[in-house]
SEDOMAR-428918 format. One record per residue: x, y, z of N, C-alpha, C, O in turn. Coordinates in steps of 0.001 Angstrom, whole numbers, padded with zeros to 6 digits, always signed. Example, Ala and Ser with C-alpha at 12.3 -4.5 7.8 and 13.67 -1.06 7.14 Angstrom:
2
+013190-005690+007800+012300-004500+007800+013200-003300+007800+014236-003319+008465;+012850-002250+007080+013670-001060+007140+012900+000030+007870+013409+001138+008039;
***
This chain:
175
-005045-023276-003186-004328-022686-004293-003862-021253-004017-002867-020641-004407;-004971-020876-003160-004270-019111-003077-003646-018786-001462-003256-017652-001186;-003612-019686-000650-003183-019603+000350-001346-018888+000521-000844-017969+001169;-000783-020022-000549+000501-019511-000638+000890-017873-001195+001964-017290-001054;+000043-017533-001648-000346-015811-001807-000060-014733-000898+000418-013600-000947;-000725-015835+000279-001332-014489+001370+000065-013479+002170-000283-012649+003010;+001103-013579+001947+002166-012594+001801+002086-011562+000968+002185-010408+001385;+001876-011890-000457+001993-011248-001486+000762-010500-001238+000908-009277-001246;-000124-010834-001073-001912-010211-001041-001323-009111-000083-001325-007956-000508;-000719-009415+001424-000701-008279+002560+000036-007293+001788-000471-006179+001657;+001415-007604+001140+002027-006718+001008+001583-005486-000145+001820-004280-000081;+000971-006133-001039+000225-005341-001948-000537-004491-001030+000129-003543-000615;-001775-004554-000579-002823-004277+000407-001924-002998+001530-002397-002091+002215;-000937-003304+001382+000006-002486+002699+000408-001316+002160+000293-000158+002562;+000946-001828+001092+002001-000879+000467+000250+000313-000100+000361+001534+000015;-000896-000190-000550-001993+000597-001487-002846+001502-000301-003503+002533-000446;-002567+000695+000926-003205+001395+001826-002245+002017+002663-002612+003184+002801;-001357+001844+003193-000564+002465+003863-000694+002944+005490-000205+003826+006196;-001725+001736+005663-002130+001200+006936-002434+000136+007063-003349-000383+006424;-001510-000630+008199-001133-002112+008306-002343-002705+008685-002678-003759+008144;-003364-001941+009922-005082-002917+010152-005225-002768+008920-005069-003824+008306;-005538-001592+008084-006933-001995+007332-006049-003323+006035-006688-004285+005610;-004829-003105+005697-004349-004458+005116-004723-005438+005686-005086-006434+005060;-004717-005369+007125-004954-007269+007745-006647-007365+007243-007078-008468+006904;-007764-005878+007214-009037-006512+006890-009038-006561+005362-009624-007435+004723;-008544-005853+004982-008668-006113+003226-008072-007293+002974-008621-007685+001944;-007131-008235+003364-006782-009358+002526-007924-010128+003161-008548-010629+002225;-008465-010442+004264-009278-010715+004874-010692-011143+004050-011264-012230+003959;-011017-009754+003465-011745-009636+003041-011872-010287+001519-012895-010666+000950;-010459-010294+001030-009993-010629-000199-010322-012240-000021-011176-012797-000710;-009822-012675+000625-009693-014158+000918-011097-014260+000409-011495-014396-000748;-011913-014140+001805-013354-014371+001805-013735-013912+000466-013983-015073+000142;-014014-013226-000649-014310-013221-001732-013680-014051-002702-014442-014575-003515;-012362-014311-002810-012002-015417-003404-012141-016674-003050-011557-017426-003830;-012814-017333-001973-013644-018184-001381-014556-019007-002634-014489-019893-003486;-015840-017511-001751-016610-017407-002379-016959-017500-003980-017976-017846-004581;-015827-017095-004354-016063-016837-006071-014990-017900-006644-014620-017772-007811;-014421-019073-005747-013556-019762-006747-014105-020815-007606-013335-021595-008167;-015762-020925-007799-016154-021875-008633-015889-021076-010063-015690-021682-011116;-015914-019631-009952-015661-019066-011056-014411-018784-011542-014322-018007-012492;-013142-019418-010923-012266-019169-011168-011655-020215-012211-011666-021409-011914;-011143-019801-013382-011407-020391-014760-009566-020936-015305-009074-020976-016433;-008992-021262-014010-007441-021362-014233-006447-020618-014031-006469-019884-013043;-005589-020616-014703-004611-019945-014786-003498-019172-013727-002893-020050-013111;-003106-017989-013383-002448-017657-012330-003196-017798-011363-004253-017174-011464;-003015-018566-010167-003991-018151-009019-003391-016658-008121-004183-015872-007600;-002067-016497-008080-001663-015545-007519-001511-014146-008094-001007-013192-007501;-002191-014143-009772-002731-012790-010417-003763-012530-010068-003901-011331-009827;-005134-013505-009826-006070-013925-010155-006351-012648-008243-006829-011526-008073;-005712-013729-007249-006128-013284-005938-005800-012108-006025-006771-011475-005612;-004575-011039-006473-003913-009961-006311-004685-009125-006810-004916-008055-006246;-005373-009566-008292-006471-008775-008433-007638-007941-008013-008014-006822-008362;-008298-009191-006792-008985-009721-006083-009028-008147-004683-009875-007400-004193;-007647-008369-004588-007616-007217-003622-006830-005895-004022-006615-004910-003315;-006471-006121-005296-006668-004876-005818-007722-003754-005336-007634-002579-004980;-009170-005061-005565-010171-004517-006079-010835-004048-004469-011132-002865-004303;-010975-004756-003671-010815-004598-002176-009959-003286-001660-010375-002771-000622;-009122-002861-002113-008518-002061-001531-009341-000519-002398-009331+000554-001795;-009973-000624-003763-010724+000031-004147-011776+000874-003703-012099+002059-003614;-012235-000501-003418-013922-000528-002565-013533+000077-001010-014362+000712-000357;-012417-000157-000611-011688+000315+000931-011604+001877+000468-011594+002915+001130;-011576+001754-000223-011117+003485-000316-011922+004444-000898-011737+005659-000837;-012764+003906-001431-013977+004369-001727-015255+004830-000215-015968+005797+000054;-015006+003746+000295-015630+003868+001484-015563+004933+002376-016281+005812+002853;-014212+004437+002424-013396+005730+003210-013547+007201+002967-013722+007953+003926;-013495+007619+001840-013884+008944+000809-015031+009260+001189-015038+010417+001609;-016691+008417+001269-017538+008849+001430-017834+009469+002660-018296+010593+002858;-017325+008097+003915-017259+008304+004818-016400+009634+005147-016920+010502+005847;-015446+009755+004783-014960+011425+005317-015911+012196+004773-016466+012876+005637;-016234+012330+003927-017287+013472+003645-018758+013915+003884-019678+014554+003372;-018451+013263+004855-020779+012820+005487-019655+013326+006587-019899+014525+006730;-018656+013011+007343-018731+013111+008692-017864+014463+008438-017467+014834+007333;-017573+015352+010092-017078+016576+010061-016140+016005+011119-016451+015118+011914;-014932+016625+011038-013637+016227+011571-013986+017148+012998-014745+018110+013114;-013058+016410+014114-012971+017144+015207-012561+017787+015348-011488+017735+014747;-012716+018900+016056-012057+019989+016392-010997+019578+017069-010990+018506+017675;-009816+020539+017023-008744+020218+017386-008800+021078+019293-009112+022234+019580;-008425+020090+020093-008403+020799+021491-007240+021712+021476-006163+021548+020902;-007758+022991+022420-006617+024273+022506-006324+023403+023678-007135+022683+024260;-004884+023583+023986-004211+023638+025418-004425+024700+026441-004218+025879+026153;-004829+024334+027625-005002+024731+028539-003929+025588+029194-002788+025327+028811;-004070+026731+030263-002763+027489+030367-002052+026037+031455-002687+025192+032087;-001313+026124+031391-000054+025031+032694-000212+023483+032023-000005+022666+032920;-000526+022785+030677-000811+021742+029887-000011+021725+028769-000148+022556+027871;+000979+020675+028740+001555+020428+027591+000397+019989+026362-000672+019390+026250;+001579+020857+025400+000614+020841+023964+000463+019119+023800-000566+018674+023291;+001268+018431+024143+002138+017443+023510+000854+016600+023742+000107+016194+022852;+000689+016361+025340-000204+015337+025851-001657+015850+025219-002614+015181+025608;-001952+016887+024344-003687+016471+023708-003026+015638+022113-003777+015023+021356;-001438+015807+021852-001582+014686+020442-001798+013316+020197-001300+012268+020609;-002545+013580+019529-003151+011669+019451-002066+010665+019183-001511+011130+018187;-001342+009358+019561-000613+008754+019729-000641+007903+018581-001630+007241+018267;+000830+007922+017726+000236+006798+016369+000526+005439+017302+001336+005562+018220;+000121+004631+017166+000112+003258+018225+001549+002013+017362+002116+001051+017879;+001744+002723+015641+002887+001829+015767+004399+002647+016318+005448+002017+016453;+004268+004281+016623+005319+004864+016839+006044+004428+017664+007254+004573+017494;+005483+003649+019003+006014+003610+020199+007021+002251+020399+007915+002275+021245;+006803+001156+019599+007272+000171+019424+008475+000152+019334+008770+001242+018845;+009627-000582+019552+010798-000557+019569+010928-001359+017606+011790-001163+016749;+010058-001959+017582+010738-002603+016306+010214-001664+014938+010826-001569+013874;+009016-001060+015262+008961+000111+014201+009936+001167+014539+010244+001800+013530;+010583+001613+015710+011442+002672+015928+012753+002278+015369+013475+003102+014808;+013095+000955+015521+014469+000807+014541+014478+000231+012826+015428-000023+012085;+012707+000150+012557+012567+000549+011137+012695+001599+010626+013397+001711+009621;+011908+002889+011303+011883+003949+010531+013397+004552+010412+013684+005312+009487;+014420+004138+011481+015255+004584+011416+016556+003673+010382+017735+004007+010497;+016165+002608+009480+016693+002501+008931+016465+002584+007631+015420+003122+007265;+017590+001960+006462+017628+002054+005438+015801+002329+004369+015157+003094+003651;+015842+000377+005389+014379-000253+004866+013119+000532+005043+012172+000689+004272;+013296+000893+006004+012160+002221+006414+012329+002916+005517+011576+002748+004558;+013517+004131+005421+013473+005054+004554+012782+004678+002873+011874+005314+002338;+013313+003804+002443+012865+003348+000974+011184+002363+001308+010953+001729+000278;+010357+002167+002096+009320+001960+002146+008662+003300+002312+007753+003463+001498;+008909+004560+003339+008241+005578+003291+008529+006364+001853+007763+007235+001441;+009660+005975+001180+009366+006220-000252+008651+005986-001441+008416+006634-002461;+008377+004873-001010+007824+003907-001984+006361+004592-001910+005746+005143-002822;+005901+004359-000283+004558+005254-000132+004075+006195-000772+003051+006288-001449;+005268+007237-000398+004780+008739-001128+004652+008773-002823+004052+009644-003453;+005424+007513-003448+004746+007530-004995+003239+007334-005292+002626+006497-004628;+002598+008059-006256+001477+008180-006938+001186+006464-006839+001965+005527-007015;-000049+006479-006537-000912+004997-006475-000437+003820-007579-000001+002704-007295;-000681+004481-009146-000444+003615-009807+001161+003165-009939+001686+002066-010118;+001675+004442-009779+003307+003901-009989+004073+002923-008577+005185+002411-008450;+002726+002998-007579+003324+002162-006144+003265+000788-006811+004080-000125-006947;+001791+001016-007235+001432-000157-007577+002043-001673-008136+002166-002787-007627;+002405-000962-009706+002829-001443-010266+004353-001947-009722+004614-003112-010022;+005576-001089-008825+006294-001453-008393+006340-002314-007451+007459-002822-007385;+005493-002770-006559+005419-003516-005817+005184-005489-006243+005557-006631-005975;+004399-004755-006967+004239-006192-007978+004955-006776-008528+005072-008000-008480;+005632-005964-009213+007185-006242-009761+008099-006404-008967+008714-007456-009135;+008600-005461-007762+010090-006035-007349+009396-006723-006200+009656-007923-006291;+008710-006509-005272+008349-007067-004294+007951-008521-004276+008313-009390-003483;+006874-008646-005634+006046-010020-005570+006495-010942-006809+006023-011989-007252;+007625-010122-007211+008034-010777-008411+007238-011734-009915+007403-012834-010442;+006016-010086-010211+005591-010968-010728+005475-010266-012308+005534-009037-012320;+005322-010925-013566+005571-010865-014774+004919-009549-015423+003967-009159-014748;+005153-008844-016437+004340-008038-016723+002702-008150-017353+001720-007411-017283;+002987-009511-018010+001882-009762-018125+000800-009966-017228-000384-009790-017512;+001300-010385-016012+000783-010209-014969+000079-009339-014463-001121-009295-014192;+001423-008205-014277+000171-006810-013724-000474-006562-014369-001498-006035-013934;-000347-006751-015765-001131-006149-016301-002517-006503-016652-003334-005756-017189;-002682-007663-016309-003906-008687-016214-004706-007820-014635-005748-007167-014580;-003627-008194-013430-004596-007331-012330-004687-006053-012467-005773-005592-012117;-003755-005159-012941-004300-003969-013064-005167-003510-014043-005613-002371-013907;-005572-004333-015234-006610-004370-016598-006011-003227-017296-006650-002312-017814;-004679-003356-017269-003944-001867-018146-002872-002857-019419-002122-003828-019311;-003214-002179-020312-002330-002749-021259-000633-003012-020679-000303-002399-019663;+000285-003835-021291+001695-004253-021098+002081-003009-021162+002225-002506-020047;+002287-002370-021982+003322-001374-022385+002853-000402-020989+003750-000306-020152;+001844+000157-020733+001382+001330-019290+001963+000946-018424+002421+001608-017493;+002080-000946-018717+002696-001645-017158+003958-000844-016764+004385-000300-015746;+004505-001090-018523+006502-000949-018671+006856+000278-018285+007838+000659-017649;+005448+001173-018991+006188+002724-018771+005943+003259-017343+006670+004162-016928;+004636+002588-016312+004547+003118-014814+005726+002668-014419+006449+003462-013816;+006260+001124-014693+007226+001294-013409+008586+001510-013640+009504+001300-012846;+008679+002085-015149+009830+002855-015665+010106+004060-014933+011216+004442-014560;+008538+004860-014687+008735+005896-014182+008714+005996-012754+009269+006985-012275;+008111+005058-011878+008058+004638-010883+009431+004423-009911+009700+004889-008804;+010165+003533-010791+011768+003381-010461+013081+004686-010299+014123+004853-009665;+011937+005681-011684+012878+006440-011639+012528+007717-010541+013421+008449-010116;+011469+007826-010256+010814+008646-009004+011288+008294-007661+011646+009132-006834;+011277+006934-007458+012179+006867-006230+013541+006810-006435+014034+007062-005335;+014353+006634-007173+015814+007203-007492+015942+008230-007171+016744+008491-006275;+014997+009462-007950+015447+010492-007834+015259+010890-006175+016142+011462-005536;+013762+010421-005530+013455+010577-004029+014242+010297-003301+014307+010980-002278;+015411+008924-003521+016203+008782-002960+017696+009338-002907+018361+009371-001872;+018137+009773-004157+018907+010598-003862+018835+012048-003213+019795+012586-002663;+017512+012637-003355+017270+014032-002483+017297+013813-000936+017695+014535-000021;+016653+012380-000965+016717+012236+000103+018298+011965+001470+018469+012128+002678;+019163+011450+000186+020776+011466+001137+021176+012212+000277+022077+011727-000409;+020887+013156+000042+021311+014545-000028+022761+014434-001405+023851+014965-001619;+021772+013294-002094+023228+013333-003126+022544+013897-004234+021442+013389-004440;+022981+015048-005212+022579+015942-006288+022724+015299-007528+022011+015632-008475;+023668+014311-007639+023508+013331-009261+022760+012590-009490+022163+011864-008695;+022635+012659-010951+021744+012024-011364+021385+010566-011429+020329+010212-011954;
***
């Protein structure tokens, strides 16, 4: 039942984390709990039901994460040596180098996904659900446990945050 999901699950998971591993372990993880817990699953949407599911996963992911930065102490950053490019001590992002992320970031689709990113959590949220996964308001609003109307007004404002991001961004000044 929730298999046909597992698009919708990554892309949620992608877009909340904004790192493509830990999406592949959070739906992962999602799965395996909706497994586990589908004797309790009592009908209805299965693809609210799972989205929820890793909502809640991506929660607990980030929660983790939080603690974990704060028990541990970040590395020091290496000085360059005299006759040593600065360049070669920067740590390498591993999707930069790729030819097919290099002609994402450089397009359209890129640009309006690194937008989408930089919106506030809940207003990603909710947009993704909606235009991405095409799914009802009643919907989100079931996985996000937020009344309809919070649904209407995040991704009212949501829509209109990347409008405006996007026009600053090609440098057009109207509204």
């Amino acid at each position: 039942m929730v298999l046909p999901h597992l698009d919708a699950a990554y892309n949620l998971a992608r877009f909340l984390t904004r790192d493509a591993d830990a999406a592949d372990d959070i739906v992962q993880d999602a799965f395996l709990r909706a497994f586990r817990a589908f004797d309790g699953f009592r009908g209805g949407d299965p693809r609210a039901w799972l989205l929820a599911i890793v909502r809640n996963c991506v929660r607990s992911w980030a929660s983790e994460r939080a603690r974990i930065r704060a028990i541990t102490e970040p590395l020091a950053t290496p000085q360059p040596e005299e006759g040593t490019d600065a360049e070669v001590l920067e740590l390498a992002d591993a999707d930069l180098g790729t030819p097919e992320t290099a002609l994402l970031r450089a397009s359209e689709a890129g640009l309006i996904r690194r937008l989408i990113e930089a919106l506030p959590e809940a207003f990603r949220e909710v947009l993704v659900l909606r235009e991405f996964d095409d799914l009802s308001y009643r919907q989100i609003a079931d996985i996000t446990a937020t009344p309809i109307g919070t649904v209407m007004s995040r991704l009212a404002r949501a829509r209109q945050m990347l409008g405006t991001a996007w026009r600053r961004q090609c440098g057009e000044d109207r509204p």
